[in-house]
Every structure is written in structure tokens, then in C-alpha cells.
C-alpha positions in Angstrom: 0.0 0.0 0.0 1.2 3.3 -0.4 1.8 6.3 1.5 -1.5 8.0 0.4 -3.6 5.4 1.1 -2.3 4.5 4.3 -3.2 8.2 5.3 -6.7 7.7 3.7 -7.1 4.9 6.2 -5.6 7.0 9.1 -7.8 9.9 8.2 -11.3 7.5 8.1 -10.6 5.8 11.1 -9.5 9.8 12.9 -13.0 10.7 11.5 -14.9 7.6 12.9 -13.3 8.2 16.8 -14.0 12.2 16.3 -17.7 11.2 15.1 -18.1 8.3 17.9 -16.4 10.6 21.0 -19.0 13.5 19.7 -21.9 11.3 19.4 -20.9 10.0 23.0 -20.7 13.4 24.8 -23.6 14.4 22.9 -25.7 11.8 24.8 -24.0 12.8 27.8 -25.0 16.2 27.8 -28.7 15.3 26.6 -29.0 13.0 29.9 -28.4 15.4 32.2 -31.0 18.5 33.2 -30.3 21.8 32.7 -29.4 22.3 36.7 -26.7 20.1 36.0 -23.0 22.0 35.2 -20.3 20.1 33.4 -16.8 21.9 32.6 -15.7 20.0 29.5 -13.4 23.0 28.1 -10.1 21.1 26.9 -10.9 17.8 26.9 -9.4 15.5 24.2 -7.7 18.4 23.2 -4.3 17.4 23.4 -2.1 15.7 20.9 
């Protein structure tokens, strides 16, 4: 395989654990009442 489409693979499976982490703290948020305060700022920001 070469270089470009071992970064197309990289790239689709980045995009599939962006999509899945967003659709997780998506639920997460939905769950909770609006009372409820969560601080997320920064989180899975790092490299």
C-alpha cells in the first residue's frame, strides 16, 4: 500500500473516533437537566 492510502485509512478511522467521541458526549449532555453543570473546556484536546 502506499503512502497516500495509508493516510486515507488514518484519516477515516480519525473521523470515525472524532464522530463516535461526539456522538458520546452528545448523549451525555442530553442525559443530564439543565441544573446540572459540566466543565468539558479542553478535553481530548491534546495531541
Amino acid at each position: 500500500m502506499n503512502g497516500e492510502g495509508e493516510a486515507s485509512v488514518v484519516n477515516a478511522v480519525r473521523k470515525e473516533q472524532f464522530q463516535f467521541c461526539y456522538d458520546c458526549l452528545l448523549e451525555y449532555v442530553n442525559t443530564h437537566d439543565g441544573n446540572t453543570y459540566c466543565n468539558i473546556q479542553g478535553v481530548g484536546l491534546r495531541q
